[in-house]
N, C-alpha and C positions, 0 to 999 in steps of 0.2 A: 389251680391255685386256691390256697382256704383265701374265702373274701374275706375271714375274719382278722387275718394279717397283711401284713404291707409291705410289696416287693420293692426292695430299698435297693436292687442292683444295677438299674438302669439309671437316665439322668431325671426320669421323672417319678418319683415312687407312685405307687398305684396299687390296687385292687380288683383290680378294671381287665387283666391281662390284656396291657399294652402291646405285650409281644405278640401275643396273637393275631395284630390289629393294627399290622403295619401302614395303613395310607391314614390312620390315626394320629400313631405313633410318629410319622414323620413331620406333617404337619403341624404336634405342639411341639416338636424341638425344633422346629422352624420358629416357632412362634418367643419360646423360652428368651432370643437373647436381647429381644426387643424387650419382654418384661423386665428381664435383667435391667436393662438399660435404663427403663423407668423405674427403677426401683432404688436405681442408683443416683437419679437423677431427682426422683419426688422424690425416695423413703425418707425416713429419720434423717434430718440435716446433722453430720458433723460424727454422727456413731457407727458410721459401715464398719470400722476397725474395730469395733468393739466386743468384745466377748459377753455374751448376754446368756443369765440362767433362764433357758428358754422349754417350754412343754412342744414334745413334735409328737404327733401320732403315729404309733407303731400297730394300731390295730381298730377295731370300731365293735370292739367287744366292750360294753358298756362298763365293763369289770375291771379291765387294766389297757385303757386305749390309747394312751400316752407315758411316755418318759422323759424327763429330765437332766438336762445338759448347758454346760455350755457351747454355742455356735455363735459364730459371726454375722449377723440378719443376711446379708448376700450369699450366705451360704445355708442358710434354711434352708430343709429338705421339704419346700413347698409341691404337694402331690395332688391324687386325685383320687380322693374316700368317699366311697358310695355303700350305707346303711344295708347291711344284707338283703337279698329279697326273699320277700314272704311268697311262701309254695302258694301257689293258685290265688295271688291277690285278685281282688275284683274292686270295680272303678266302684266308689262308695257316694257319689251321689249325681247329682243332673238328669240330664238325657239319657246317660249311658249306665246309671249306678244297675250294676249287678252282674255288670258285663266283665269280660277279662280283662286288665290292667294291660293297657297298652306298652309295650317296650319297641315301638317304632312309632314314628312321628308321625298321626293320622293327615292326608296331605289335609283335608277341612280346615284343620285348626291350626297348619303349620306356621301363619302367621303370626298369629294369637298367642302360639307358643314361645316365638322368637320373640317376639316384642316382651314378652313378663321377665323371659330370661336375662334380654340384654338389660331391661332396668336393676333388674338384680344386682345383674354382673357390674355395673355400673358404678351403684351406689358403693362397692366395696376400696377398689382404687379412690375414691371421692374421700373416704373418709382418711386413707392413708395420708391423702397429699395434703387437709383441712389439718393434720396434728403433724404436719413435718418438721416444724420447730421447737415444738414443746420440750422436747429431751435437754434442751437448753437450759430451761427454767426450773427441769425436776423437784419436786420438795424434795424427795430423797430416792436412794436406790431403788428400793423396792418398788416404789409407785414408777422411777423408771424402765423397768424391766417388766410391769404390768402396762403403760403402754406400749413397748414393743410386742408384747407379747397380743396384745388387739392388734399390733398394726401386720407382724405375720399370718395372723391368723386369718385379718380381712385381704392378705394377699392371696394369702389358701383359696379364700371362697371365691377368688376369682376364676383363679385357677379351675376352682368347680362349676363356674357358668363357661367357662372358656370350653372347657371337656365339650359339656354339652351342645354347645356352638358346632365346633370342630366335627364330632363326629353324627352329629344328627341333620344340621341343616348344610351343609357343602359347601359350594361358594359362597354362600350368601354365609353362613357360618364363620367361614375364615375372612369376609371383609368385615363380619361384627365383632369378632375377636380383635382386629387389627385396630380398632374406631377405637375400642376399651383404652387402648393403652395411646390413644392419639388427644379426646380431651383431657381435661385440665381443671379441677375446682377452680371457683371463681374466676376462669377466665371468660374477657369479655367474646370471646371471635369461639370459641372451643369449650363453651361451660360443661358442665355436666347435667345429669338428665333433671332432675329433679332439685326444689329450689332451696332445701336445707342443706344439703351436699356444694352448694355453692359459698355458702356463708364460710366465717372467717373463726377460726377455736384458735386467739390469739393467749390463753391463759389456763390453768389447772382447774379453775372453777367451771372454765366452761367446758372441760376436756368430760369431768365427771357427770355434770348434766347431761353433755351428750351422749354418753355412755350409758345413765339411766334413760333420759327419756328419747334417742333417737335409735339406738340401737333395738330399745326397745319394740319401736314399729317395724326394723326387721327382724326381730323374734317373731312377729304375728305373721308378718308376709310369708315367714319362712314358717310358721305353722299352717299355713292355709296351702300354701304350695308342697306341704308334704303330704297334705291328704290327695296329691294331682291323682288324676286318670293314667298320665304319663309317667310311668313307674320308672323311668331313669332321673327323673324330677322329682318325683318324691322322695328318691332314698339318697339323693344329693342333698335336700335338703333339711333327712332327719338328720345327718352325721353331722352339718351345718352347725344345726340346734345345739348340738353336746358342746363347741365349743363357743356358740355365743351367749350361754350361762355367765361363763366369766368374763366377759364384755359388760354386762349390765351389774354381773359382781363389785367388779371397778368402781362403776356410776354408782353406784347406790351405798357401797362401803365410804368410798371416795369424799361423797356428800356429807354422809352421815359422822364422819372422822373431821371434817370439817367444824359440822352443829358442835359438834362434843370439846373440840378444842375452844372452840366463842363462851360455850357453856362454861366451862372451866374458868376462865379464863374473868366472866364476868362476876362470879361464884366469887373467885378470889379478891377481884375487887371493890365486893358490897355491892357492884353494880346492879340495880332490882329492873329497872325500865330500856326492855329489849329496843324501845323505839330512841333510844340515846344515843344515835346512832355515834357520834362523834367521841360521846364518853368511851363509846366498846371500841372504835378507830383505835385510840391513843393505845389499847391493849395489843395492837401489831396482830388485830384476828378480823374475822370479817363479820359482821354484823347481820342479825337473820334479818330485820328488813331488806338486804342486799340480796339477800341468798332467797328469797322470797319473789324476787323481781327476776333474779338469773331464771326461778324455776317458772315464771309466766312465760317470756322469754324463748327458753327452749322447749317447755310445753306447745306450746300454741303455733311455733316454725314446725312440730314435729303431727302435731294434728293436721297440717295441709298435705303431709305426705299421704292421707289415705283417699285424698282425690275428693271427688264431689258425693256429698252423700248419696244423692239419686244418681245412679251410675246405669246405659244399658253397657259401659263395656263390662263392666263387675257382672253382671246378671248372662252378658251371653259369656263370661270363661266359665262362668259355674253351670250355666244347663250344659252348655262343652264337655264338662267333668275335667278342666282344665284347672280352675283353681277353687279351693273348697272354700270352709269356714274355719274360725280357728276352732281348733281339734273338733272337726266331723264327725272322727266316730267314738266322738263319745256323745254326740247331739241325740235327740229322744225324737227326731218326729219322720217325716216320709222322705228327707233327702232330694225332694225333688224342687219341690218351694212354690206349684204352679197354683196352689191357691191360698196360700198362706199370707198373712199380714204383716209389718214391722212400723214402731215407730218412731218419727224421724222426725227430729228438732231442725224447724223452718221457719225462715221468717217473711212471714204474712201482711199484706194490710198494715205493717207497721211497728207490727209487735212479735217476739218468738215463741209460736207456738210447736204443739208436738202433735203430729197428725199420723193416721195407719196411709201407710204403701204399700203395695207389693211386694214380699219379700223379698222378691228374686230385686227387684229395682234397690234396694236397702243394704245391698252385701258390705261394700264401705262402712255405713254408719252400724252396722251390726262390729265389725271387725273394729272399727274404731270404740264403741262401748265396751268389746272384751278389751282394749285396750287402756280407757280410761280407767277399769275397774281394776286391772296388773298395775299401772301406777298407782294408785291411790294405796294399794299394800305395802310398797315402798313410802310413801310420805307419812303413814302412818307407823309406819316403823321410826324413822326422822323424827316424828312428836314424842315418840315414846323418851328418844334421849333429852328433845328439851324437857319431859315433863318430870324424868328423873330431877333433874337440878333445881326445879317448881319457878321456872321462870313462865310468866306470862304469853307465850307466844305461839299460837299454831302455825304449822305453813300447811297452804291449802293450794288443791288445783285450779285454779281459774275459770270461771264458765265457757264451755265451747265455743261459745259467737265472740271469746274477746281474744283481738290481734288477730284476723284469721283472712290470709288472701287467698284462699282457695275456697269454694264450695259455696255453701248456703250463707256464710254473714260476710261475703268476701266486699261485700257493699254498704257493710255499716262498720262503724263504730260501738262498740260497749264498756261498759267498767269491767273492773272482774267480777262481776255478779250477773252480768248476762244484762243489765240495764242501758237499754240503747242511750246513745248522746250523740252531741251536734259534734262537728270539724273542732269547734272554738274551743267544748268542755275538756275535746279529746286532746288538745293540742298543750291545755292548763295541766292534765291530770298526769300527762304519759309519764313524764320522769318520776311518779310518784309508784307508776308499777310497772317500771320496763327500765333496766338498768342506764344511767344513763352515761354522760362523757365523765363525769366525776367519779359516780362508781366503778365506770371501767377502769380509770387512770387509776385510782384507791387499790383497786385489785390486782391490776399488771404493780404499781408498786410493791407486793408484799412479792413478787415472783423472783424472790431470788435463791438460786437453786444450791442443792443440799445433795454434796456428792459424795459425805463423809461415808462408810458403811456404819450403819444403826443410828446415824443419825435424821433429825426427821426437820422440815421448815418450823416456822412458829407458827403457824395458820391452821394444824392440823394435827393429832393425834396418831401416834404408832396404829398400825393393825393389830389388833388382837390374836391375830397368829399368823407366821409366817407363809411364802407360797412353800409347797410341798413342806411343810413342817420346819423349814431351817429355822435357827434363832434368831433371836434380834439384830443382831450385827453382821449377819451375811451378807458377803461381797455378790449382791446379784447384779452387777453390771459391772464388768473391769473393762475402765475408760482406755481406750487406746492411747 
């Protein structure tokens, strides 16, 4: 079978020759009506009946890898697309760089291995079941059929840790597959793994942040896990890649469609002082000091997800050749890291300073500064619109030590400028950069939804072109 297209005649399409690979194959259609179940049970609350213009992969040739339809989300042809493999790859860095690309589970690291994948796999149902009411509130069509189109998509990549579960680790495989589809974002007894995935995307503002800045850290995870050693893990996770472009496209269009309608909107009413907040309220748009507080916010929930800076489990999956850097081979030095340096923002004595470690110890906060520097391209994009209109107001990332339970400042307080403060300062200052009950209420008030086709909420601006080219008024979701 060409890996480069996708056998659609079985009930799970694949690349993979399922058929070949029968005590595979039977096991996820075992598994299949359980996800069903949950999908029907978490997906989209209220839109199973609905006909959605949905992109499904027909192939992983970078050229034409998807097409364009209407389906039913419970009838997504949710499969299993693994990135071609490259003749004679070799493991590209650690312990093992130079050696040949593993395509079987070495037993050393099979733990190590299970554990990255099931957080993976995790993190993807978390986010479906975190947006299961949004489609309620949609500004409009289009932005509805861009969240479903995230939310199949993260059911897909379940489906791609679930493969891997299934037919690499055995039993222990088919009870983590099982586990997936057993928690529950935010629940207390069954949460999910990690503590952003827990949190609540009660609104379109926060739907968009999430989109920029959390999916974003699985764009890095999933770059670091494509360079694995473990070459059915890598090519899972470059095909991964191609369609979480449009997940962060969402977030960062999403935001930026937002800036552009306040802007307008203040433009028009002589309004000059971004900090008025109240004058730009009465205009029925959201106000960038707001939107400034949302991106601390999901910022700084989405910096904990890369763990503690100083990590030994980070340093043993990379001598492993388990999990890389983001994008390895394109890095300039010896791939091994055993005497290299890194520096790592800590705090000391009292105050934050930046000290050299051990690279190998520093892989987190390495991944995390490729990280910081991919946002901060998107925010700067964002100013470019406010600075078209010449209103006064940058939005900026917040320092790493502020809001942060995980890792090095998980024990202080800061402003956003990285200046420590007491309980009392922190307690005065929060609602001034961290949305508060009024902002939220402000915001869920403007959440009423826009089901017309071509027509768009008052909070936000059309896209500038449609998905796959339609026009303006294309019916991308017919409500059931």
């Amino acid at each position: 079978m060409n890996i480069m297209n996708v056998d659609y005649d079985g009930l799970i399409p694949n690349n993979v020759n399922l058929n070949g690979d029968p005590r595979v194959k039977a096991a996820l259609e075992k598994w299949h009506p359980g996800y069903l179940d949950w999908w029907n049970d978490m997906g989209p609350d209220g839109f199973q009946e609905s006909l959605v213009y949905l992109r499904t992969a027909v192939s992983v040739d970078p050229k034409g890898w998807a097409k364009f339809d209407y389906v039913k989300m419970p009838d997504y042809k949710w499969g299993i697309l693994l990135a071609p493999q490259g003749e004679d790859r070799k493991i590209p860095f650690g312990a093992h760089a130079g050696e040949k690309a593993w395509q079987e589970v070495p037993g050393e690291y099979r733990a190590m291995l299970r554990r990255l994948i099931v957080i993976q796999g995790d993190t993807e149902p978390a986010s479906v079941e975190q947006q299961r009411f949004l489609g309620k509130t949609a500004p409009s069509l289009y932005d509805m059929r861009n969240l479903f189109q995230v939310n199949v998509e993260e059911g897909r990549h379940l489906w791609a840790m679930v493969y891997l579960l299934q037919k690499y680790f055995g039993a222990d495989g088919r009870e983590e597959a099982e586990a997936l589809l057993q928690r529950r974002s935010g629940d207390e007894d069954t949460p999910r793994m990690l503590g952003a995935f827990n949190e609540e995307t009660p609104d379109w503002l926060s739907f968009f942040m999430f989109t920029f800045f959390t999916d974003r850290d699985g764009k890095m995870q999933l770059e670091a896990l494509a360079q694995s050693g473990f070459d059915p893990l890598s090519r899972t996770t470059r095909f991964m890649l191609t369609e979480e472009a449009h997940h962060m496209f969402v977030g960062e269009t999403g935001v930026g469609r937002t800036i552009e309608r306040t802007c307008q909107e203040m433009q028009k009413a002589g309004i000059e002082d971004p900090f008025d907040v109240n004058a730009v309220r009465k205009l029925g748009v959201i106000d960038l000091p707001t939107l400034q507080k949302k991106a601390n916010l999901h910022y700084s929930l989405t910096l904990d997800l890369f763990g503690n800076e100083i990590s030994t489990n980070a340093a043993s999956a990379f001598h492993a050749g388990v999990k890389g850097r983001y994008r390895e081979d394109k890095l300039d030095d010896d791939h091994r890291l055993e005497s290299s340096t890194y520096p790592v923002t800590r705090f000391k004595d009292g105050k934050i300073v930046t000290e050299e470690v051990p690279a190998l110890s520093a892989l987190n906060m390495r991944l995390r500064d490729d990280y910081v520097a991919d946002c901060q391209g998107g925010v700067s994009r964002w100013n470019k619109v406010i600075e078209k209109y010449n209103i006064g107001f940058q939005l900026k990332l917040p320092h790493v030590a502020f809001h942060r339970h995980i890792g090095e400042f998980s024990s202080i307080k800061t402003d956003v400028d990285g200046n420590v403060i007491d309980d009392a300062a922190w307690d005065k200052k929060k609602d001034e950069v961290l949305p508060s009950t009024s902002d939220r209420d402000y915001i869920e008030s403007l959440m009423a939804p826009q089901f017309e086709p071509g027509k768009f909420a008052s909070w936000l601006v059309p896209p500038k072109v449609g998905i796959d080219n339609k026009p303006g008024d294309f019916e991308y979701v017919k409500i059931a």
